[in-house]
N, C-alpha and C positions, 0 to 999 in steps of 0.2 A: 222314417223309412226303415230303419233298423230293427223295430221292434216290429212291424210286418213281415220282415224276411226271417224273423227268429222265429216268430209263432207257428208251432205247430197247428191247426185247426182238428178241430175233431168231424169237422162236416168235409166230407170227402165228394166228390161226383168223377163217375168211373167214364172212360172214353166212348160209352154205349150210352150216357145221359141221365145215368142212376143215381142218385144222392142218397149214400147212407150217412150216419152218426156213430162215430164210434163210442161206445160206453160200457163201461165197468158192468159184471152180472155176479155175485156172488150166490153159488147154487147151493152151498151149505157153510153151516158156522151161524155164528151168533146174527149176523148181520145176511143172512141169504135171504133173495127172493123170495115176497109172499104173494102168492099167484090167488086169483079170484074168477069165478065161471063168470057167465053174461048175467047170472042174477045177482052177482056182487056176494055168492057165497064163496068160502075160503076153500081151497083145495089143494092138491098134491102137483107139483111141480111134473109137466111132462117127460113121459122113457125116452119119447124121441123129439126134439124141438123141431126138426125139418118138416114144413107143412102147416109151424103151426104161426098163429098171428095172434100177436102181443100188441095192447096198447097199454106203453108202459108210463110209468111216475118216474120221473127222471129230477135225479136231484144232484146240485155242480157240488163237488166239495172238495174244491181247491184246483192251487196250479200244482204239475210238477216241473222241475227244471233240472234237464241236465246241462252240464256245459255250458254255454251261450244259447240255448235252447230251449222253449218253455211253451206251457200248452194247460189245456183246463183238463180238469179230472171228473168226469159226470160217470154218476153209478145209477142202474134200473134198480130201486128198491122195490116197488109193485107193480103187479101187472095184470089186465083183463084179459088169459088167455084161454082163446079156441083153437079147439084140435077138429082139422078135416078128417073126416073119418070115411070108412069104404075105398080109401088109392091105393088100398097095397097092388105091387106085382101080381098079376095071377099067374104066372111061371118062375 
């Protein structure tokens, strides 16, 4: 019962029924995100992520603990992302 009440989870559901996952993204450096189009070729990380949809490689790589308190570490290393394109504002 202890070790339930310390775990932090990384799977969240918001009071409107949403379940997201929370995960690490490293968008540059040695270890940043390598993004791939729908034909599985390599390409450039999007200007603007709002819009777009990622189905990402998730890989755990460790707990962290603070305190009496401890929780998993999961980082998005790849991802198949599409950009909606044509919503900008038109004013």
């Amino acid at each position: 019962d202890q070790v339930r009440e310390r775990y932090a989870s990384s799977l969240k559901t918001s009071e409107k029924g949403y379940t997201t996952l929370r995960c690490k993204m490293n968008k540059s450096g040695r270890y940043a995100l390598q993004c791939y189009d729908t034909e599985k070729e390599k390409r450039s990380q999007p200007d603007n992520w709002r819009g777009c949809s990622i189905r990402p490689r998730i890989v755990w790589k460790g707990l962290w603990v603070m305190g009496k308190d401890f929780g998993s570490i999961l980082e998005v290393t790849h991802g198949l992302v599409q950009e909606r394109g044509g919503e900008e504002c038109p004013f």
